[in-house]
N, C-alpha and C positions, 0 to 999 in steps of 0.2 A: 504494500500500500504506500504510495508515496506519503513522503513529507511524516512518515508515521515514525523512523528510526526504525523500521522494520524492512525497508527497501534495499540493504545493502548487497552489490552483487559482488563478490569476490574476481579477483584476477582467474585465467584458465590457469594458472600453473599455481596455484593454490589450492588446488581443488582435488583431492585421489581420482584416479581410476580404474574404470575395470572396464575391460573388452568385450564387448557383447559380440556375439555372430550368430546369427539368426539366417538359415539356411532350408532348402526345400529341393528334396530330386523330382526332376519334370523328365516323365517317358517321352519315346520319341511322337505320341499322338496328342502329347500335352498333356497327358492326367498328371497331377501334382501329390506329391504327399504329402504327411501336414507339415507344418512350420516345426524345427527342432530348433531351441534357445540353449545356449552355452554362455558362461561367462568364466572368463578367466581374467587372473589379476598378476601382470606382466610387471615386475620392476616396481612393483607393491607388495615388500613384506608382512602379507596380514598375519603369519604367525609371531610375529615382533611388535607388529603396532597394537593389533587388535587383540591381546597377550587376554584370554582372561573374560571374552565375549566370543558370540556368533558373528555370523556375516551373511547377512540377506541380499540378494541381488535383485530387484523390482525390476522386468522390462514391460513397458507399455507401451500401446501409443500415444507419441505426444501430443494429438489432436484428441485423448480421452483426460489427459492432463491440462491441455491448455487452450486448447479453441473455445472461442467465447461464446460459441451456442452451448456445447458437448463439455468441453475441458471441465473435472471437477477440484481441478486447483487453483483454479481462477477465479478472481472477482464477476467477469463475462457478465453475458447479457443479465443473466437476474440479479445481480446490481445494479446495471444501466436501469432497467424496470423499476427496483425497488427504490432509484436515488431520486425519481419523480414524484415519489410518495411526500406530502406531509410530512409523515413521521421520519424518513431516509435523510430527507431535508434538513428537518433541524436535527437532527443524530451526525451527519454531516456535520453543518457548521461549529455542531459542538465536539468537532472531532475526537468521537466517541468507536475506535475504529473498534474497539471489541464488540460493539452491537451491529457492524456493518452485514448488511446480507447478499451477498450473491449463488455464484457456482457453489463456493466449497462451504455454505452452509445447508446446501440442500441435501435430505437424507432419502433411505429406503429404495429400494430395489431398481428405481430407473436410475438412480444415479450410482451404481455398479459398474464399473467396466470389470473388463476379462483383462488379466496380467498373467506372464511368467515368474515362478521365482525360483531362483537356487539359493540353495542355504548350504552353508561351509560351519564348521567348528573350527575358531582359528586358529586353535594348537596344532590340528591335522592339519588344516589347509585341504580339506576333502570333503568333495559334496555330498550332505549327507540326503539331498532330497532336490528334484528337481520338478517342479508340479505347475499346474494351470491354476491361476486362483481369481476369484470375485475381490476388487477392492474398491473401496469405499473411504472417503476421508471421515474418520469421526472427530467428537468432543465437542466442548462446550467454544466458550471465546477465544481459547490459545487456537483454534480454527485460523486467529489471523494469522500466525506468526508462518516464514518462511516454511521452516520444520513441522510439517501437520501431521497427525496422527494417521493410524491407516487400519481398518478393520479387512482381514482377509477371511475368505470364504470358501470351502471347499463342495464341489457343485460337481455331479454326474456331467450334467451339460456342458461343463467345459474342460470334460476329461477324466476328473478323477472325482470321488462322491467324500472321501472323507484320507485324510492325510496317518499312516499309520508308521507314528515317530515319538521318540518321548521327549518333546519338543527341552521340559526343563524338569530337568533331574533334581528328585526329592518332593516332584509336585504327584500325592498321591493320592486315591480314590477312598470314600469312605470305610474300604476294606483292607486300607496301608498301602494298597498295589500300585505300582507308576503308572501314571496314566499313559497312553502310548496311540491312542486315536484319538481323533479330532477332527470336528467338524469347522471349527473358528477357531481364530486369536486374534491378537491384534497386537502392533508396536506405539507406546504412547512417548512421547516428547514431554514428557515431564509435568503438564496442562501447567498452574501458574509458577512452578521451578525451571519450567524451558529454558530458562536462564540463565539459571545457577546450579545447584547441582544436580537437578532432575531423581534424587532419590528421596526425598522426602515424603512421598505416598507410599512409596516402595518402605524405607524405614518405619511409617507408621503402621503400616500393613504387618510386619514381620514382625511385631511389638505383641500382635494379640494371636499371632500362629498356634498359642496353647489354650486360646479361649474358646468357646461356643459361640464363634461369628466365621460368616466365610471371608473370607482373604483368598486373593488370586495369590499366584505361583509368578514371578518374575525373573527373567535374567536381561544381562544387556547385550544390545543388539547393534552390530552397525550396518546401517540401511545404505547401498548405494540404487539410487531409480537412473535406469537408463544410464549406465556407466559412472555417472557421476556419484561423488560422498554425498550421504544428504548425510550426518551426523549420525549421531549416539540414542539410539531410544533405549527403552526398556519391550523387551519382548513380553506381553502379557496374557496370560488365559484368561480367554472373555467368557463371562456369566453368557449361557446361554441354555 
């Protein structure tokens, strides 16, 4: 959002990467097979950097990221819409950008795109899973900030129905057992810690692990979408 202190775009050689290639054999009559996504991370030691975390690779397309009708990371058209309103208006001039609404406040099922991801342990450096997932921006106001949350979905329709991995070690079922399927999770940006040290909810959560309340399971995650570093989340199992 301009003018917000939240618009800063980094230099390109500031930024990690990772190789995406995204490939398809075509017969000689032209039938195609499906799309196979690889990412690899070239002259980026993630078992050094990322000592201690996962390593998620998001590819999508950027027109389900950023086009101003479709893109749900963007401000796009339903801010253009919503900044004609009354109420957009003076939220506006009181530049109030956490109640701003466009693209990436809007929820439920049409605002799902289909994404790839691989997922590395970065002491191995070895992909433990490489799957088709539903993604979706979630949360509340830290919605603004560059870093947004992401709820992933595992769907029949887009390949695989349910993800069979134990995503984070020590998170177990009412019977002690690790959990090891999964239909969802999600990666959060810390919501009002996105700042600073993004474990604050994580710490407050691990406080009551021996009481009669659910608490999700967490570990940290580093997300790169589309080759590029987005940062550090915390990988989280979502109530569902």
């Amino acid at each position: 959002i301009s003018g917000s202190g939240y618009d800063y775009v980094p230099k390109a050689d500031e930024v990690a990467k990772c190789t995406v290639i995204r490939a398809v054999a075509v017969s000689p009559d032209q039938e195609m097979s499906d799309v196979v996504t690889r990412s690899f991370f070239v002259g980026n030691d993630v078992k050094t950097k990322y000592a201690g975390a996962t390593v998620a690779s998001l590819v999508i397309d950027p027109n389900d990221l950023l086009n101003a009708e479709t893109g749900i990371h963007v401000l796009g058209n339903k801010y253009d819409e919503w900044s004609k309103t009354s109420e957009g208006a003076k939220i506006i001039r009181a530049r109030e950008y956490w109640d701003y609404e466009g693209n990436y406040t809007q929820s439920g099922r049409d605002w799902e795109r289909v994404a790839h991801m691989d997922y590395l342990e970065a002491e191995s450096g070895s992909v433990e899973f490489s799957v088709p997932v539903g993604v979706r921006v979630r949360g509340g106001a830290s919605r603004m900030y560059g870093q947004k949350d992401f709820n992933f979905y595992l769907r029949e329709e887009y390949g695989q129905k349910n993800l069979k991995y134990p995503l984070i070690s020590g998170d177990l079922d009412a019977e002690g057992k690790q959990i090891k399927k999964f239909k969802s999770f999600m990666v959060r940006n810390g919501g009002y810690d996105t700042e600073y040290s993004k474990i604050r909810d994580v710490f407050n959560q691990s406080m009551l692990g021996d009481r009669a309340y659910s608490v999700q399971a967490v570990r940290p995650c580093v997300l790169f979408l589309n080759g590029e570093y987005w940062g550090l989340y915390n990988l989280t199992e979502k109530y569902s």
